[in-house]
N, C-alpha and C positions, 0 to 999 in steps of 0.2 A: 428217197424213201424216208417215213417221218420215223425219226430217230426212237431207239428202244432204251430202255434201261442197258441192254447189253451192251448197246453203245456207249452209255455213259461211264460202264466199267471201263471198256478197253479206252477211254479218252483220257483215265485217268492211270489205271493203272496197264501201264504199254506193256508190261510183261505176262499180264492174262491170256491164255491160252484159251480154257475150257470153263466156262461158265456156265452153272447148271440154276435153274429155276428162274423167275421172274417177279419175285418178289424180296423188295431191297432189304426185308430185315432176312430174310435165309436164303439169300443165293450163297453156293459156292462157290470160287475163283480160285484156277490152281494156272501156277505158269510152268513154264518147256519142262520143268522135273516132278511136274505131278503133286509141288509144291504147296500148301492149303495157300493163300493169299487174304490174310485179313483186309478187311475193306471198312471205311466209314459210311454206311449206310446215309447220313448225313449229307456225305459230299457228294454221293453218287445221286442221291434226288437232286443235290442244285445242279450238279453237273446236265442233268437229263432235262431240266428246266430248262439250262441254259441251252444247250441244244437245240432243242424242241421250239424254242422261239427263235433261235436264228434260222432253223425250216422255215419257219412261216413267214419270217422278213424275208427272205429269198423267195418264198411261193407270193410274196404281195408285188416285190419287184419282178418278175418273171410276168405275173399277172400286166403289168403297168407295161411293160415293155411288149410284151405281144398286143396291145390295144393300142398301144401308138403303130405298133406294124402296120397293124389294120386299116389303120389310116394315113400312112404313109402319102398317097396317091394325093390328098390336099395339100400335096407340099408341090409341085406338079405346076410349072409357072403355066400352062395350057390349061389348067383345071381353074386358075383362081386369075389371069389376066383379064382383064373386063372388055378387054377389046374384041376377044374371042367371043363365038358363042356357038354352042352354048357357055356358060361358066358359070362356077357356081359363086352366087352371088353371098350366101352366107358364111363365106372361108374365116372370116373375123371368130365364129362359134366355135370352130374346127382348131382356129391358135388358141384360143382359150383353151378349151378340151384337151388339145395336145400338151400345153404349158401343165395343167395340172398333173397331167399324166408322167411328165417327165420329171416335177418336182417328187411324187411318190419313190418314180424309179432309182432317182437320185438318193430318196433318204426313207426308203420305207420305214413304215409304223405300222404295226398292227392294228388291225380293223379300220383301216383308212375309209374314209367317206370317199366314193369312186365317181367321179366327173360322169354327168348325162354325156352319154351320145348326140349331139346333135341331128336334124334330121337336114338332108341335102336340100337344098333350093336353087335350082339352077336358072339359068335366065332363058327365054323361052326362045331363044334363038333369030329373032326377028331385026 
């Protein structure tokens, strides 16, 4: 779920109970004794920032990681032996494709440039 400012409160301040509004200069924060809880308005934006993009580096690896799933099957020594056939002749496109993929997964970056899909080429079976 993409993180909320109420997030950012309880990340910071762990003793928040009841947090009333959605806007960082007048929210209240009261903890278990109905306590007011001052907050730095300040900390609580970087805090939601900071959140908020490690959602998305995990929704970019997640992305990367299900695309290589996808394609699992060209790892497949039946799919890419040349002796076989059919087989697909263009599996060199597919280690490519896959390499980029697992570099993202390994170190996502926001708005990563995402590897073409290659299209299959198989050999005509003859």
């Amino acid at each position: 779920m993409i993180p909320t400012i109420h997030d950012a409160v309880r990340s910071i301040y762990s003793n928040a109970i009841t947090i009333i509004g959605n806007d960082v200069n007048s929210l209240l924060v009261y903890d278990q004794n109905n306590d007011l809880i001052s907050i730095a308005p300040e900390n609580v934006t970087t805090e939601l920032a900071n959140l908020q993009n490690a959602y998305e580096l995990l929704q970019v690896k997640t992305k990367a990681q299900n695309l290589l799933s996808n394609t699992d099957w060209v790892e497949m020594p039946s799919v890419t032996n040349t002796t076989n056939n059919p087989h697909l002749i263009n599996a060199n496109d597919f280690l490519v494709y896959r390499l980029a993929l697992r570099v993202i997964a390994i170190n996502p970056i926001l708005n990563p440039t995402w590897p073409t899909l290659p299209n299959e080429f198989w050999s005509t079976g003859t």
